[in-house]
C-alpha positions in Angstrom: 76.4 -83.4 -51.3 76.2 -86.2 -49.0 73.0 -88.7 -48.9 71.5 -88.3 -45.1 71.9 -91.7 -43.1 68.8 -94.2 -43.1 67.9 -94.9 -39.3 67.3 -97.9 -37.7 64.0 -96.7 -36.6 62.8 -95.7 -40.1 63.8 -98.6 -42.1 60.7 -100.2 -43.2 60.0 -104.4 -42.0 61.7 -107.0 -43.9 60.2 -108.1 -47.4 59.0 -111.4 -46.0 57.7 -110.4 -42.7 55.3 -108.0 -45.2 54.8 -110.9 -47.5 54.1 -113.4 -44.5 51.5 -110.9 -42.9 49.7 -110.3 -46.6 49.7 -114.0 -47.0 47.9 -114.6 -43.6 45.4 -112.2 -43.9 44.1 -113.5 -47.2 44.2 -117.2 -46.2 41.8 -116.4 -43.1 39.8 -114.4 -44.9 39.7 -117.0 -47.7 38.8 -119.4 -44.9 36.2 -117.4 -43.4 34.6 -117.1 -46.8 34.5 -121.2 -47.5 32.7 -121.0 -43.7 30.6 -118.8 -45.4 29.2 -121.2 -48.7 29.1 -124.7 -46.4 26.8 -122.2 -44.0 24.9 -120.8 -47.0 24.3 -124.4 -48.1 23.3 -125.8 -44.4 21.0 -123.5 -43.5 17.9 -122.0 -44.8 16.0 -118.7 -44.7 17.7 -114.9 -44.7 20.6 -116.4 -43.3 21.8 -118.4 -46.2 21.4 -115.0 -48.0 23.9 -113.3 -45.7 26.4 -115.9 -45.8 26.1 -115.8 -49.8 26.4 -112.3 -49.9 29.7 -112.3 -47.4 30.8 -115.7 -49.5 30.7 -113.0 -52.8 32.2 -110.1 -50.9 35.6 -111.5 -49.0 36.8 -112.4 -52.1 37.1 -109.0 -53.5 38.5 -107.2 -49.8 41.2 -110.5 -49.8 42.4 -109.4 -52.6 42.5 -105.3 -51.9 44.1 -106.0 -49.1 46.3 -108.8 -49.8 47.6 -106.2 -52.7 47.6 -103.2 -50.2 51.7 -103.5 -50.5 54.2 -103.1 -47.8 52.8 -100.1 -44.9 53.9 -97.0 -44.9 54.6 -96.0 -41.0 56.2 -92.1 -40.7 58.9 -92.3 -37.4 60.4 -89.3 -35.6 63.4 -89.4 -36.6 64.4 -85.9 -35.9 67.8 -85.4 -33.4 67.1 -86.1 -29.9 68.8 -82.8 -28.3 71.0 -83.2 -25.2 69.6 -81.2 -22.0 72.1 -78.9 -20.8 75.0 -79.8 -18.4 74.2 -78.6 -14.9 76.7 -75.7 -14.3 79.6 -76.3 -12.3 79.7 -74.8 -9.0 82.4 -72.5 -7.9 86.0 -74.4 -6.6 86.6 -73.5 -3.1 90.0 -70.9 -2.5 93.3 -73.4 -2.1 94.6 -73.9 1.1 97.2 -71.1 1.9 98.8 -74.0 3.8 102.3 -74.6 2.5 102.7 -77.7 1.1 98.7 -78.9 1.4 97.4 -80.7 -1.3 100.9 -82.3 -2.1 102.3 -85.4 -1.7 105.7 -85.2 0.5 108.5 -87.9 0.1 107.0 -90.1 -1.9 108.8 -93.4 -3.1 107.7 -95.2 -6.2 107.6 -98.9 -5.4 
């Protein structure tokens, strides 16, 4: 039994277009995050409590998501079935013409 044929539609993206996009994702959050601590030590009241608690929190998504691995995406990749030829129409009766249709004395150059 023959393995079916991989498309080109279903193969999944190349290892370091995944690996580039997990990298960028966790250095923005990561940045977002040091935002986060110089905020929480500039400013003052419920604030700095928020920015703490975000500061403690993007940490733990960077990771889950940095780690999420490579994504899944289902294609249709069922046949694409051809529509139907349009039916030919009827040829019209020859020409009881002797000799029509024909080419006479005919000299190959």
């Amino acid at each position: 039994m023959t393995e079916p044929v991989q498309s080109i539609t279903s193969a999944p993206v190349p290892l370091a277009v995944d690996q580039a996009r997990r990298t960028r994702s966790y250095l923005i959050q990561m940045s977002i995050r040091v935002v986060c601590i110089i905020g929480a030590v500039v400013v003052d009241g419920w604030l700095r409590w928020v920015l703490v608690a975000a500061a403690v929190v993007l940490p733990y998504s960077a990771v889950l998501v940095a780690n999420a691995g490579r994504e899944r995406t289902t294609d249709d990749t069922s046949p694409v079935t051809p529509a139907p030829a349009p039916a030919l129409t009827e040829l019209p009766a020859p020409d009881e013409t002797p000799g029509a249709g024909r080419v006479i004395d005919h000299v190959d150059d």
